[in-house]
C-alpha positions as CSV (number, residue, x, y, z in Angstrom):
1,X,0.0,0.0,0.0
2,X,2.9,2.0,0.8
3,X,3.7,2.0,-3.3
4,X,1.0,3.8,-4.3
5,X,1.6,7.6,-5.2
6,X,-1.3,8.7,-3.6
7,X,-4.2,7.8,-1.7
8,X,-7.0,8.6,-0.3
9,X,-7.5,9.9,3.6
10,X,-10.2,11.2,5.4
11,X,-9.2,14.8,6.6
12,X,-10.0,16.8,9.8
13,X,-13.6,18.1,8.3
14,X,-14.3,14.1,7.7
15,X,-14.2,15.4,4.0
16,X,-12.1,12.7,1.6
17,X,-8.9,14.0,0.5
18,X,-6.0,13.2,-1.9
19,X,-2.1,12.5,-0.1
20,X,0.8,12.2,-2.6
21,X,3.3,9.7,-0.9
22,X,7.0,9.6,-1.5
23,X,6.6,7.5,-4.5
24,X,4.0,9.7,-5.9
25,X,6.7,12.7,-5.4
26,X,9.2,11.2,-7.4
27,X,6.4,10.1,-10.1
28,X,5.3,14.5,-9.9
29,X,9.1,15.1,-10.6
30,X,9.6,12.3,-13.2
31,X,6.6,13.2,-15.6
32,X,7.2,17.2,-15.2
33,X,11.1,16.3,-16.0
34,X,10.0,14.4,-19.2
35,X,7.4,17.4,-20.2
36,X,4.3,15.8,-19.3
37,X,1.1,17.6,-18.7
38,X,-0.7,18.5,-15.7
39,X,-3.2,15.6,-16.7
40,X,-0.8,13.2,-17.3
41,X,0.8,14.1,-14.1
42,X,-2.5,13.9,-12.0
43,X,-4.0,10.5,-14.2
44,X,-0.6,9.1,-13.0
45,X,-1.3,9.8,-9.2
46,X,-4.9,8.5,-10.2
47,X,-6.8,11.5,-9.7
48,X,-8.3,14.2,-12.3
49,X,-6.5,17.9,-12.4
50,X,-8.7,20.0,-9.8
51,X,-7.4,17.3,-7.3
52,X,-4.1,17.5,-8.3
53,X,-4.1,21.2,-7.8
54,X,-5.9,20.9,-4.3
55,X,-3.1,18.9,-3.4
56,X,-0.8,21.0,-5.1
57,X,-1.9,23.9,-2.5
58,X,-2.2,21.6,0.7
59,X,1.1,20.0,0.2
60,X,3.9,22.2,-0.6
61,X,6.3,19.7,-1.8
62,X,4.0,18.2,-4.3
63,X,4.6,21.6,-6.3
64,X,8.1,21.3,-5.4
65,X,8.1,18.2,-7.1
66,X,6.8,19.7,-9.8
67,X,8.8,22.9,-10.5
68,X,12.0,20.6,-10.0
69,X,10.8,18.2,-12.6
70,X,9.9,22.0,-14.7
71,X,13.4,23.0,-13.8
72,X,15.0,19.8,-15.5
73,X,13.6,19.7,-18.4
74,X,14.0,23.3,-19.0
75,X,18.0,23.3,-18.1
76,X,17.7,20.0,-20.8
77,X,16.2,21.9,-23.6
78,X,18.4,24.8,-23.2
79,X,21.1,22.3,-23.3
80,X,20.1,20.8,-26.5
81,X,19.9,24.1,-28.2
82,X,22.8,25.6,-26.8
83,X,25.0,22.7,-27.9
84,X,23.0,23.0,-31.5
85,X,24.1,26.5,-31.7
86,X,27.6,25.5,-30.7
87,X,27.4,23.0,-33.9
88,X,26.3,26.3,-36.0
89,X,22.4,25.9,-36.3
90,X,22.0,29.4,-36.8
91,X,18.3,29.1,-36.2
92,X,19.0,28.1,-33.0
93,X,22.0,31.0,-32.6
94,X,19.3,33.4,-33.4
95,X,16.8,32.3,-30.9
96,X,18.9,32.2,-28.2
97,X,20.0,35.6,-28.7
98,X,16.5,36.5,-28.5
99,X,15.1,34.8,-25.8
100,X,18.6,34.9,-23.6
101,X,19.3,38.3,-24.4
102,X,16.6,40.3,-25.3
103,X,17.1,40.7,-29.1
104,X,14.1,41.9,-31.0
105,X,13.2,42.8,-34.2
106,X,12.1,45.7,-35.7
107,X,13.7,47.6,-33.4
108,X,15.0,51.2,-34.7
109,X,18.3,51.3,-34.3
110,X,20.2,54.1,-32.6
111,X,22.4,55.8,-35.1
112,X,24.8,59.0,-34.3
113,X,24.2,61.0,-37.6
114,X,25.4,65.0,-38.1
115,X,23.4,67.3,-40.8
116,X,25.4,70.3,-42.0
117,X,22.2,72.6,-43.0
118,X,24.1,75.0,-44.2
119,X,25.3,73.2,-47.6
120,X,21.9,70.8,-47.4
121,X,23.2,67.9,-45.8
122,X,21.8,64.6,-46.5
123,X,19.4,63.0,-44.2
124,X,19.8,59.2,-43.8
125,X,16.7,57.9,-42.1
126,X,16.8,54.0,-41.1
127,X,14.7,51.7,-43.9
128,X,11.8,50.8,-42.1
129,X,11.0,54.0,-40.3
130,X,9.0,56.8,-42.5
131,X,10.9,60.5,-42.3
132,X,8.6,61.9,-40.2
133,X,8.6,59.4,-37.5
134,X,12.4,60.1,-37.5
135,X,12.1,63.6,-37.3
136,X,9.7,62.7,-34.5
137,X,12.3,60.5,-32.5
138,X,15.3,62.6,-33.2
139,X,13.1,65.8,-31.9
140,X,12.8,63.7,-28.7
141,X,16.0,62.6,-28.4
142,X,17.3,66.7,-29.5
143,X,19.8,65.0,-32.3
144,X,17.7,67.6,-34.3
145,X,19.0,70.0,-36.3
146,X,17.7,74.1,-35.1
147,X,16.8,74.8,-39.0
148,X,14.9,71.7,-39.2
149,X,12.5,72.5,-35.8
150,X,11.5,74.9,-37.3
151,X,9.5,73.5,-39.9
């Protein structure tokens, strides 16, 4: 009986409860390493997901368990993809830059730029802004020439 991952007890309130045991802790921490659902996790323990997060709540290392197992898999997978971007998968190069390191796209980039408006200098605004939202952000950001703040 002691094998079982959880079972059934009657609590305080004489209301019928569910108790994860020790084996049912390291069956919470398996399935989450492996990326199993919360279902799968709870039909494992033998009881439906609202009773797996009522236990979750009354026993605090059940969602230990659980954000262990989480923790595993996630250190695995980011593992797996830093050692494919190691090997030059540039896909996954990219998307680590991105999710690790807060690259975006679309992002305007900051650019130093000098306009001599006295022999109508050339104005170099970045591709996939329009002119006028440049003149907007430059105003902001007082990179703007006098002559043209005028306008």
């Amino acid at each position: 009986m002691t094998d079982l991952p959880a079972r059934r007890v009657v609590n305080d309130l004489g209301k019928s409860e569910y108790v994860v045991t020790e084996t049912g802790l390291k069956v919470v921490g398996d399935l989450a390493a492996r990326g199993c659902s919360v279902v799968t996790i709870a039909r494992a323990l033998g009881m439906g997901r609202d009773a797996f997060r009522a236990v979750r709540g009354r026993q605090p290392e059940v969602e230990d368990a659980l954000e262990q197992g989480r923790a595993v898999e996630h250190d695995a997978l980011v593992g797996n993809l830093r050692a494919a971007a190691d090997e030059g998968n540039i896909v996954a190069n990219i998307f680590l830059l991105k999710a690790r390191h807060q690259y975006r796209e679309g992002e305007a980039i900051e650019a130093n730029l000098s306009v001599n408006v006295n022999t109508g200098g050339v104005l170099v605004v970045p591709a996939k802004q329009s002119v006028e939202d440049f003149l907007r952000d430059a105003e902001m950001r007082d990179v703007m020439p006098p002559a043209a703040q005028d306008r």
